[in-house]
PADONU-601793 format. One line per field, with one value per residue: residue in one letter; x, y, z of N, C-alpha, C in turn. Coordinates in Angstrom, 2 decimals. Last residue first. Layout:
// PADONU-601793
code <- [a|...]
n_east <- [X|...]
n_north <- [Y|...]
n_up <- [Z|...]
ca_east <- [X|...]
ca_north <- [Y|...]
ca_up <- [Z|...]
c_east <- [X|...]
c_north <- [Y|...]
c_up <- [Z|...]
This chain:
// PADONU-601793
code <- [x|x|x|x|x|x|x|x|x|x|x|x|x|x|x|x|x|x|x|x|x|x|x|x|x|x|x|x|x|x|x|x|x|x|x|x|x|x|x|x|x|x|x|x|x|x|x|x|x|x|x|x|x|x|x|x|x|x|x|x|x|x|x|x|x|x|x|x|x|x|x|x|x|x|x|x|x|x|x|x|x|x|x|x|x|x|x|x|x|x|x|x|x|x|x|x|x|x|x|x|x|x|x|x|x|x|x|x|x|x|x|x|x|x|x|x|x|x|x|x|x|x|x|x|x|x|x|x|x|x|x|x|x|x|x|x|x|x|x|x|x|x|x|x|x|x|x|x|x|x|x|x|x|x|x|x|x|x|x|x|x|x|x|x|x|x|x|x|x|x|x|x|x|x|x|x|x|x|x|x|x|x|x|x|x|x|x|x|x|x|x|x|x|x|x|x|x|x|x|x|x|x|x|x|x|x|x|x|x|x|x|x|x|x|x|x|x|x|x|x|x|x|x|x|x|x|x|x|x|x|x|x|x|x|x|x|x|x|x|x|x|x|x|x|x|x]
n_east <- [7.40|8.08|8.38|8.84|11.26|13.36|15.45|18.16|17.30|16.46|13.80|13.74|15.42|14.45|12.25|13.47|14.88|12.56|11.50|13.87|13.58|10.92|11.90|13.41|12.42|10.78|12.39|13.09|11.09|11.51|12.15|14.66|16.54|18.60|18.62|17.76|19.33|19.24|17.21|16.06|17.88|17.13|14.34|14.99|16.76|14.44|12.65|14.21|14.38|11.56|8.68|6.30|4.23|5.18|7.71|7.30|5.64|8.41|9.44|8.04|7.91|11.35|11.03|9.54|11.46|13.43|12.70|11.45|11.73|12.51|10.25|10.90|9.99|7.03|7.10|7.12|5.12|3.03|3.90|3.24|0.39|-0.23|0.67|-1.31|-4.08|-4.91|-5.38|-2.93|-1.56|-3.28|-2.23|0.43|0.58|-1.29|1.16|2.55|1.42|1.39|3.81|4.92|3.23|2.84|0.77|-1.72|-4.64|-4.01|-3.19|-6.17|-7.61|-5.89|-6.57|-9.48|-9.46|-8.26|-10.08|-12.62|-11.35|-10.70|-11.92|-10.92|-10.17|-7.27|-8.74|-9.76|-7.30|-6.04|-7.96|-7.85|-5.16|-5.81|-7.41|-5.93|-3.98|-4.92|-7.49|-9.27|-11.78|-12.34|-14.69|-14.72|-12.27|-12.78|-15.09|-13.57|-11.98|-13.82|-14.94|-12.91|-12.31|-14.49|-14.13|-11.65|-9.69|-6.93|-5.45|-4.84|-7.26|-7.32|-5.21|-6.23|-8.46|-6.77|-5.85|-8.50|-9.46|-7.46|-7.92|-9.65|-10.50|-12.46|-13.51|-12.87|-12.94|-13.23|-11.18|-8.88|-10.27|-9.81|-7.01|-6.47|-7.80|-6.01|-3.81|-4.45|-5.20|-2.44|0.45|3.25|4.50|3.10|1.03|2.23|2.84|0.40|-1.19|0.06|-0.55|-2.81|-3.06|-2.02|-3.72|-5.86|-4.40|-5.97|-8.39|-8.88|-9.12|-12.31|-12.21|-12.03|-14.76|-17.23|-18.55|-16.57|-15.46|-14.88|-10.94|-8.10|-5.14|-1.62|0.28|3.28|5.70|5.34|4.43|4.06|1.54|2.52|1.71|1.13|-0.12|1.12|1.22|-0.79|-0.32|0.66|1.88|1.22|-1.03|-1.66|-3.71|-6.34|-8.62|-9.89|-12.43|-13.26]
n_north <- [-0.22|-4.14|-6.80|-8.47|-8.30|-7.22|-4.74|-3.55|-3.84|-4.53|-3.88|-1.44|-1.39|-1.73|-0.20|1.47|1.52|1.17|3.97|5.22|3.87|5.11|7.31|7.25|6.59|8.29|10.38|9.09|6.25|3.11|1.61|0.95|-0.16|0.44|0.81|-0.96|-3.55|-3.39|-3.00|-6.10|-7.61|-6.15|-7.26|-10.09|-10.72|-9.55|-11.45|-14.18|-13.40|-12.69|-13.91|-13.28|-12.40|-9.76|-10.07|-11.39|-9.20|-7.63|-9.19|-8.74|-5.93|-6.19|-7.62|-6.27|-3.70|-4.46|-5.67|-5.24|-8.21|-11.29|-13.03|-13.99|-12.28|-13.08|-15.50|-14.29|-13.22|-15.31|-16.90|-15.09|-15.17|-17.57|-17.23|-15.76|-14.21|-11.97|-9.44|-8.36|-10.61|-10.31|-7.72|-8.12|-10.06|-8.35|-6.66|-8.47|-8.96|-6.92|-6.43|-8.53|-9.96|-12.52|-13.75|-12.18|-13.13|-14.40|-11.94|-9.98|-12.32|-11.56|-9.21|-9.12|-10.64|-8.85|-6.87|-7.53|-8.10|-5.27|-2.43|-0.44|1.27|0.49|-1.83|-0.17|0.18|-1.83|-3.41|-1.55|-2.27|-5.26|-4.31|-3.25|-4.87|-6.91|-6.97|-8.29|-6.94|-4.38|-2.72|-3.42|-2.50|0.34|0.51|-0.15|2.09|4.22|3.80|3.44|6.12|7.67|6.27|7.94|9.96|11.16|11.40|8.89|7.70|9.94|8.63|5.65|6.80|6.85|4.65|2.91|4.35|3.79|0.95|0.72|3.93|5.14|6.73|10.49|12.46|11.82|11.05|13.15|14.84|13.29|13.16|16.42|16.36|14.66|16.16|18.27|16.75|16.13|16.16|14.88|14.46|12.13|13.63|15.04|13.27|11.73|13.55|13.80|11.36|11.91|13.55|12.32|10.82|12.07|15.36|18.93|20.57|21.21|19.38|19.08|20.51|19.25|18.18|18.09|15.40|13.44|12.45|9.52|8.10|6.84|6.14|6.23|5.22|6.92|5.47|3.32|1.82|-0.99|-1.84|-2.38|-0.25|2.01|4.21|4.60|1.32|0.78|2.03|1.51|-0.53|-0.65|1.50|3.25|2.65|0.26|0.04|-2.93|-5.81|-8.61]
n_up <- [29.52|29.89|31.01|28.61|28.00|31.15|31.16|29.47|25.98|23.54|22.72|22.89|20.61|18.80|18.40|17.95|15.53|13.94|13.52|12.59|9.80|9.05|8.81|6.84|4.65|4.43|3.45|1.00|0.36|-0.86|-3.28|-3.30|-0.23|0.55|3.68|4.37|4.90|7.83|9.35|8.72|10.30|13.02|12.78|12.59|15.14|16.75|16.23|17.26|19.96|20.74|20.49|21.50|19.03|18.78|17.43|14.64|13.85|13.30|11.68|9.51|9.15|8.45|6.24|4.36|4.11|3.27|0.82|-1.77|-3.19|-3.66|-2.97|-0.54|0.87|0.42|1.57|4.05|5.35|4.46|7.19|9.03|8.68|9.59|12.35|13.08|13.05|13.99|12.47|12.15|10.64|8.60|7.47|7.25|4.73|3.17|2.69|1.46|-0.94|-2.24|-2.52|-4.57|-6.74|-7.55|-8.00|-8.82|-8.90|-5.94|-4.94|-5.10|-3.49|-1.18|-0.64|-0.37|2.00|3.53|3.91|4.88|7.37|8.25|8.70|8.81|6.93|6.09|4.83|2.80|1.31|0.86|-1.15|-3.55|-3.95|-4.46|-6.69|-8.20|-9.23|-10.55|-12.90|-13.68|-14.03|-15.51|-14.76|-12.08|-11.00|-11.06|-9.81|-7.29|-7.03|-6.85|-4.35|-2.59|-2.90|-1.81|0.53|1.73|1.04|1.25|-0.44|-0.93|-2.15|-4.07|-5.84|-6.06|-7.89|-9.91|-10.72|-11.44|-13.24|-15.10|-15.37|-16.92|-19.07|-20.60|-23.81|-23.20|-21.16|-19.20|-18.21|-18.52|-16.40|-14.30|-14.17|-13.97|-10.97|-9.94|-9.73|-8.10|-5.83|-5.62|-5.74|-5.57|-7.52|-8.59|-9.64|-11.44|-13.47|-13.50|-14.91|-17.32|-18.50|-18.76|-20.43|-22.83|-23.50|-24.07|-25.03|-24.66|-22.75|-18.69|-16.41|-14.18|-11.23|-8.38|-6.50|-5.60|-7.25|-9.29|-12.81|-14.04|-14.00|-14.80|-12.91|-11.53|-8.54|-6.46|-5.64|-2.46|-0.31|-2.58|-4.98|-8.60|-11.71|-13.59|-12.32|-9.23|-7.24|-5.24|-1.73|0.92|2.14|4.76|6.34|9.15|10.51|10.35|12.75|13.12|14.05|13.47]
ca_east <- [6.36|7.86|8.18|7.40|10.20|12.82|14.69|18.27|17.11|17.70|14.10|12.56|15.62|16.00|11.72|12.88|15.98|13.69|10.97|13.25|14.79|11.31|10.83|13.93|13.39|9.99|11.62|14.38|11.52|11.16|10.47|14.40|15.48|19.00|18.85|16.82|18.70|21.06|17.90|15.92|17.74|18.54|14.83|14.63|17.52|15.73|12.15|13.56|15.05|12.34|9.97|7.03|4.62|3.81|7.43|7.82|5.10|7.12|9.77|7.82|6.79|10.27|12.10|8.73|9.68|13.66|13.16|10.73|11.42|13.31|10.65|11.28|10.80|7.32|6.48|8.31|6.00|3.33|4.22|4.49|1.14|-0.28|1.30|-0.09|-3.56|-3.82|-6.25|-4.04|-1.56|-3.35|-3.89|-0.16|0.80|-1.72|-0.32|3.14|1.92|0.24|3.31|5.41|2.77|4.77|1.86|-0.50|-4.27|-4.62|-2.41|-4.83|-7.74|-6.24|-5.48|-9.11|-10.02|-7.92|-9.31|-12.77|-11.64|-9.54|-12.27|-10.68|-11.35|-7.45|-8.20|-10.71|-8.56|-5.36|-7.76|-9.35|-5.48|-4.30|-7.86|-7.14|-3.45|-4.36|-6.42|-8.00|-11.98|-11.18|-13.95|-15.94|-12.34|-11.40|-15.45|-15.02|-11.41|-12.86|-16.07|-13.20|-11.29|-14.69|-14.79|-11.44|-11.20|-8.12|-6.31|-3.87|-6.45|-8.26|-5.33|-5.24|-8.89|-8.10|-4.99|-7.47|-10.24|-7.78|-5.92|-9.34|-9.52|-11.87|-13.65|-12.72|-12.72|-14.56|-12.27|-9.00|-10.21|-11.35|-7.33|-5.72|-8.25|-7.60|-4.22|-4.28|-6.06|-3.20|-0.47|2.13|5.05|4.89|0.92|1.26|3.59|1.13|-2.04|0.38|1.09|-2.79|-3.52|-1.45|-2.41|-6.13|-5.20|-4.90|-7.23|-9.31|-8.16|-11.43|-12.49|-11.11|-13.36|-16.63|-19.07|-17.23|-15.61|-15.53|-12.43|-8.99|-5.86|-2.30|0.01|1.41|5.62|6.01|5.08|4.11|1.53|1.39|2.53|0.85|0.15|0.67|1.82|-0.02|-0.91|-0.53|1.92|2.35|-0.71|-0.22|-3.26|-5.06|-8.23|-8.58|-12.05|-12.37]
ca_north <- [0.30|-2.52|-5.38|-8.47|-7.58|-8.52|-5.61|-4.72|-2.87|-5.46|-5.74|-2.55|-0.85|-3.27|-1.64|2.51|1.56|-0.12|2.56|5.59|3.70|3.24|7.02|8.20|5.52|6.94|10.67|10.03|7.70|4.11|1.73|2.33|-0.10|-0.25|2.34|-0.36|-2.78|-3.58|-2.47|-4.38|-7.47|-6.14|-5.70|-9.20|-10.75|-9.04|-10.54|-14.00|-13.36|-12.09|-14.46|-13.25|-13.78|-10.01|-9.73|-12.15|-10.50|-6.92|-9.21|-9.70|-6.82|-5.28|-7.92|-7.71|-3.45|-3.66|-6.43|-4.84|-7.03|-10.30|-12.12|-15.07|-12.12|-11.43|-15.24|-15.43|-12.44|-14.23|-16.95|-14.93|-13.45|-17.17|-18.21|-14.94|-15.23|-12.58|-10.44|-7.78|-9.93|-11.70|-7.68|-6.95|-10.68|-9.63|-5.81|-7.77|-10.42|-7.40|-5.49|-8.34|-8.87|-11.94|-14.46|-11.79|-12.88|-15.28|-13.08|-10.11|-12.00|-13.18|-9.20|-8.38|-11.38|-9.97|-6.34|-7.55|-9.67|-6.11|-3.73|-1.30|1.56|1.89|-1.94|-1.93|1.33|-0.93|-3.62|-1.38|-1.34|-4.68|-5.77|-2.99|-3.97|-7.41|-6.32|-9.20|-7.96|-5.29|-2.76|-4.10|-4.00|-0.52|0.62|-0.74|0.48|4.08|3.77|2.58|5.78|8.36|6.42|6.68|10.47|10.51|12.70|9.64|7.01|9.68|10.13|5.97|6.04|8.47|5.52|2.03|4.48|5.39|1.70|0.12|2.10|5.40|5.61|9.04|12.81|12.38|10.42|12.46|15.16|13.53|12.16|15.65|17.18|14.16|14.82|18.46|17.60|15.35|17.08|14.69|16.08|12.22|12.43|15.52|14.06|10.66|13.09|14.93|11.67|10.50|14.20|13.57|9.86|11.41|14.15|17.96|20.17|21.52|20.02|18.36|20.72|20.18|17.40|18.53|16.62|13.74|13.93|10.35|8.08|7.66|5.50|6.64|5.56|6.59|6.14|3.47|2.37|-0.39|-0.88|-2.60|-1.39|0.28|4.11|5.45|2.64|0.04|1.64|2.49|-0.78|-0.93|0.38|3.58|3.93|0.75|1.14|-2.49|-4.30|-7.73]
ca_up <- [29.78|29.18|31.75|29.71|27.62|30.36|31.99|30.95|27.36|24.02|23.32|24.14|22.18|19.32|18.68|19.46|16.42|14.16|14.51|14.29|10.42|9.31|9.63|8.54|5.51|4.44|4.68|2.20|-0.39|-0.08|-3.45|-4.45|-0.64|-0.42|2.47|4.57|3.29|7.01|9.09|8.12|8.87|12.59|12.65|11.69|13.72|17.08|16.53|15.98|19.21|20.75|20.18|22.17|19.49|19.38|18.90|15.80|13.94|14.20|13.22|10.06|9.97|9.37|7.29|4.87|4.85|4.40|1.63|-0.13|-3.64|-3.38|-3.96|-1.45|0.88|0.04|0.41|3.68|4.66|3.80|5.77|8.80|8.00|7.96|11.62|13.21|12.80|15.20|12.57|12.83|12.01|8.86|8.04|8.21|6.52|3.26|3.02|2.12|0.18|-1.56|-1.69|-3.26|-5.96|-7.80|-6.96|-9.34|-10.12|-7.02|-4.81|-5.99|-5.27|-1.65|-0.85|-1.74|0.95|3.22|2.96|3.59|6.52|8.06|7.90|10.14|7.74|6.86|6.37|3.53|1.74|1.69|0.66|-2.18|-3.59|-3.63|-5.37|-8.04|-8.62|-9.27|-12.42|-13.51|-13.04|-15.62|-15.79|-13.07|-11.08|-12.28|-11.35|-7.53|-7.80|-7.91|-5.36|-2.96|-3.64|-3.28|0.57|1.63|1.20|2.66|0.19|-0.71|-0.96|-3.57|-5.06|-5.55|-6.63|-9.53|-10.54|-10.26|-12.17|-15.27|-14.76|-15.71|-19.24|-19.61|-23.24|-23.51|-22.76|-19.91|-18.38|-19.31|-17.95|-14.45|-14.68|-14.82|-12.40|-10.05|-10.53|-9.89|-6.58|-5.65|-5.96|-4.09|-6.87|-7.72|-8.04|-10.01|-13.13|-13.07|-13.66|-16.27|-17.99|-18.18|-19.22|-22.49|-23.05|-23.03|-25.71|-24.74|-23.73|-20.89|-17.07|-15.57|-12.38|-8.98|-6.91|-5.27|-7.03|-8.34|-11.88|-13.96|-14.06|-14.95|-14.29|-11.90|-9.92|-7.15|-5.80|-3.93|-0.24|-1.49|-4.57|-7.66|-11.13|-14.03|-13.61|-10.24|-7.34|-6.40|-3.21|0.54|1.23|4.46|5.68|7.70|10.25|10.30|12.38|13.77|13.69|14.22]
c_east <- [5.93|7.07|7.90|7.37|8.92|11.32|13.35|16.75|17.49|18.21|15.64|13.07|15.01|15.40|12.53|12.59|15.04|14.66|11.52|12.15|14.86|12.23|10.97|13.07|13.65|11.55|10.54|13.40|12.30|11.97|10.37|13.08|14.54|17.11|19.11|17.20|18.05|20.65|19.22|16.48|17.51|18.64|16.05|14.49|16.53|16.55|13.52|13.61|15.07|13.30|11.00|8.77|5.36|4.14|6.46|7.69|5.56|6.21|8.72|8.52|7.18|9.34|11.23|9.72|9.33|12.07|13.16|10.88|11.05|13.08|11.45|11.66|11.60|9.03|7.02|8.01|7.31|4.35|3.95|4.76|2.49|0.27|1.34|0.79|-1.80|-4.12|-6.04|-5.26|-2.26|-2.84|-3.80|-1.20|0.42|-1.40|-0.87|2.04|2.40|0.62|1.99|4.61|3.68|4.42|2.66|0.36|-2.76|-3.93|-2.45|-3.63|-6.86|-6.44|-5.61|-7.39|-9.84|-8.38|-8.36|-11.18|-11.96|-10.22|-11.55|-11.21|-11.49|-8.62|-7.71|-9.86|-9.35|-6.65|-7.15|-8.94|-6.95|-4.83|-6.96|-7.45|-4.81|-4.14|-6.09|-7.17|-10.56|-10.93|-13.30|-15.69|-13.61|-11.68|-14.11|-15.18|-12.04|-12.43|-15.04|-14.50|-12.29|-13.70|-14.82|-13.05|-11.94|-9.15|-7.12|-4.58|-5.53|-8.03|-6.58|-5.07|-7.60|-8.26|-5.99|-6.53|-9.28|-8.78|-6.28|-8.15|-9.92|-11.41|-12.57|-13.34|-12.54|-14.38|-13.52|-10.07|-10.02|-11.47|-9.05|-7.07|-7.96|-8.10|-4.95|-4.24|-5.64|-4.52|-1.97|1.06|4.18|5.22|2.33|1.22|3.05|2.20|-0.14|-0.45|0.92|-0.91|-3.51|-1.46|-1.74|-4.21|-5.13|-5.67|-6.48|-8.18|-8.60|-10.76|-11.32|-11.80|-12.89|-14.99|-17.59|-17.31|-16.30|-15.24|-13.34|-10.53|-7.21|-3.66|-1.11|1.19|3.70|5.52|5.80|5.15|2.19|1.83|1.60|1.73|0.19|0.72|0.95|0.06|-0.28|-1.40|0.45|3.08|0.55|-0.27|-2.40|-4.31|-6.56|-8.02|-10.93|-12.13]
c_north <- [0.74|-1.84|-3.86|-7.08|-7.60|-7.80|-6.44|-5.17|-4.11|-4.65|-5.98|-3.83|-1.04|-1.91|-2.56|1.15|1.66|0.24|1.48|4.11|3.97|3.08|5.55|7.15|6.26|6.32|9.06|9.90|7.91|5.53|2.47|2.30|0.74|-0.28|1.39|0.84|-2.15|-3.23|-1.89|-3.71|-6.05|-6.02|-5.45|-8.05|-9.94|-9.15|-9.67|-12.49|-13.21|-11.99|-13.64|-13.92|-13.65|-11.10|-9.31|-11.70|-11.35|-8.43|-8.68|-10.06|-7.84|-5.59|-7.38|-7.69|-5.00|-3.63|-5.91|-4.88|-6.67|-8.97|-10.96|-13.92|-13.28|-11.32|-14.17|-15.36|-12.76|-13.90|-16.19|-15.85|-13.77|-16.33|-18.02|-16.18|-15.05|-13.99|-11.73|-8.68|-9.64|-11.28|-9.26|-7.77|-9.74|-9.96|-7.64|-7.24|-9.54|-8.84|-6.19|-7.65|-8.87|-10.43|-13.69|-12.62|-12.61|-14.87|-13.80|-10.78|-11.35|-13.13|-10.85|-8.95|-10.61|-10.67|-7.59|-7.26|-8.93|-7.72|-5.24|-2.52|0.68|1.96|0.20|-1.77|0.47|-0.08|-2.79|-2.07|-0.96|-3.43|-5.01|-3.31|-3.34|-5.61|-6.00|-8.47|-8.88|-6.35|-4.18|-4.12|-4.34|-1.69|0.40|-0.76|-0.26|2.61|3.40|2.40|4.50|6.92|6.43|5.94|8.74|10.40|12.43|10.93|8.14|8.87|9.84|7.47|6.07|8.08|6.81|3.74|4.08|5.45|3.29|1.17|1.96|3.66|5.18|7.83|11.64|12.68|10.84|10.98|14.30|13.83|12.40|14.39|16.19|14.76|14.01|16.91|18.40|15.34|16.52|16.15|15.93|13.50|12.17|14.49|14.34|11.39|12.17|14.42|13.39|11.37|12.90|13.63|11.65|10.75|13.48|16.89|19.46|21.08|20.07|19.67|19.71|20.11|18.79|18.48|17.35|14.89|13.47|11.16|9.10|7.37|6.83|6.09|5.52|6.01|6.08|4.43|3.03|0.50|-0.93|-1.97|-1.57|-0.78|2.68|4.67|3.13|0.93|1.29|1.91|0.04|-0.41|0.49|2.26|4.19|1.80|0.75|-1.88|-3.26|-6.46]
c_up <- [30.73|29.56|31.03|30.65|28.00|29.59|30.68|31.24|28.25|25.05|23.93|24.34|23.60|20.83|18.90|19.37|17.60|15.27|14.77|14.62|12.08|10.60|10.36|8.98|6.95|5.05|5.06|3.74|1.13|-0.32|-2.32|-3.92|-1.64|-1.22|1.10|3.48|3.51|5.33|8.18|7.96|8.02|10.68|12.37|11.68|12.45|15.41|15.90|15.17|17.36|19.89|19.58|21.67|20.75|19.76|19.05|17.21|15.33|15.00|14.08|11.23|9.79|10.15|8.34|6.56|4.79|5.36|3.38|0.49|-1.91|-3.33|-4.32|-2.87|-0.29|-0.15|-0.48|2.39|3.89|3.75|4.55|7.55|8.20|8.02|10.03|11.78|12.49|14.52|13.64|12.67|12.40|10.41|8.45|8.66|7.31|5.04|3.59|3.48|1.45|-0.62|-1.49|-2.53|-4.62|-7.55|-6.62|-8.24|-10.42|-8.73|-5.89|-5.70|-5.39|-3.16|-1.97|-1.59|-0.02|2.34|2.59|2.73|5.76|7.20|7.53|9.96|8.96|7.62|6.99|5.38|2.80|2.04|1.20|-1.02|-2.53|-3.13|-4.21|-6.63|-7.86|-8.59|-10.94|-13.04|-12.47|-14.21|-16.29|-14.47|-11.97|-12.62|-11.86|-9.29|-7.30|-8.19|-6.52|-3.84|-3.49|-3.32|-1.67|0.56|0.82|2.52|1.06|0.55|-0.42|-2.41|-4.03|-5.00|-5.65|-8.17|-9.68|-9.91|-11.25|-13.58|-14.35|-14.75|-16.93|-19.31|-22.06|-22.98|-23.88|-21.17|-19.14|-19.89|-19.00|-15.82|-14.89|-15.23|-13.98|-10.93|-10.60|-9.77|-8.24|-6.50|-6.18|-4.52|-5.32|-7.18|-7.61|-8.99|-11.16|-12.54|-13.20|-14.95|-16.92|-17.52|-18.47|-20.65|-22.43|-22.25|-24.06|-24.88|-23.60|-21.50|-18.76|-16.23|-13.51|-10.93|-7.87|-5.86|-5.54|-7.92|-10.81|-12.52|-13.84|-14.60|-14.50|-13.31|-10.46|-8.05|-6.19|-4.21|-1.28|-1.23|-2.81|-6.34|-9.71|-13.23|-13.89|-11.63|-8.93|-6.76|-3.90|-0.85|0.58|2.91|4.75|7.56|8.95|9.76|11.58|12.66|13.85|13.42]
């Protein structure tokens, strides 16, 4: 099954050394591709590691591809340097350059969960949904305590209409107290495909109630949330039965 996903949950393991939803970037290094912004001259590798990590929180993308191209060439280039290059590269849409990137984190470093996490968000943007499940699965394997990939996991188990696994995922996600506003979320989402409204109903409600409690979404990530929770109680708790929408 094939099914374009537009805004995965959980874009990336964020910049630098954590895993990835909805969070800020983060950032590792790897070689220049032909078109890409010129490697930044000077300075040491830990230098142009911190200004690639500055740029990806300002949302500069193309300086922090510079940034991290500089600090690949100027060094033996770590896992984290391709997993982070690949992340802009998710960012700038260029889906393609990012899963060449945490292709060479993971040959690098075959354990790094954040890696796995990341090429499935790229896997299912393309509509690839069983390759990006089976990257979520390896980083499950390497990290249990990946909220965002348990997270990314019940999406694509949705969009896959196994419904029963993605709602234990998101039970998983929520066990970890991390994300709470975004598992609550899909996993009502979950519940009203099922038809179980109510269900449906207490977890947007949920959401709603940590949605501003939530540090891993930014001002304009909770508006957003916050318009789809109020337009998804409004189908369900309208006078005519949700079979009629529409």
């Amino acid at each position: 099954m094939s099914v374009s996903r537009a805004n995965p949950c959980c874009p990336l393991d964020s910049f630098a050394n954590t895993q990835g939803c909805s969070l800020p970037p983060r950032i590792e290094i790897g070689s220049g591709r032909r078109g890409d912004p010129p490697a930044e001259p000077g300075g040491s590798i830990a230098e142009a590691r911190a200004r690639a990590a500055r740029c990806a929180r300002q949302g500069e993308y193309d300086a922090a591809i510079a940034a991290l191209n500089g600090a690949i060439a100027s060094g033996s280039p770590q896992a984290r340097d391709y997993n982070n290059r690949g992340l802009m590269y998710f960012y700038r849409g260029d889906l393609e350059a990012a899963i060449a990137d945490f292709n060479r984190a993971i040959a690098l470093d075959d354990h790094l969960s954040q890696a796995y996490n990341n090429r499935g968000n790229a896997y299912a943007r393309q509509g690839l949904l069983v390759e990006a499940s089976i990257d979520y699965d390896r980083a499950l394997d390497l990290d249990p305590f990946n909220g965002r990939a348990w997270i990314n996991q019940g999406m694509t188990l949705r969009d896959l209409e196994i419904y029963e696994l993605a709602l234990e995922s998101f039970d998983f996600a929520l066990a970890l107290g991390e994300h709470a506003a975004i598992a609550y979320a899909e996993r009502g989402r979950t519940y009203h495909e099922l038809g179980d409204w109510n269900a449906a109903i207490a977890d947007y409600r949920r959401s709603q109630a940590v949605l501003d409690l939530d540090p891993s979404l930014d001002e304009a990530d909770r508006r957003r949330r916050s318009r789809q929770l109020d337009r998804a109680l409004r189908q369900l708790l309208s006078p005519q039965s949700p079979g009629d929408e529409g």
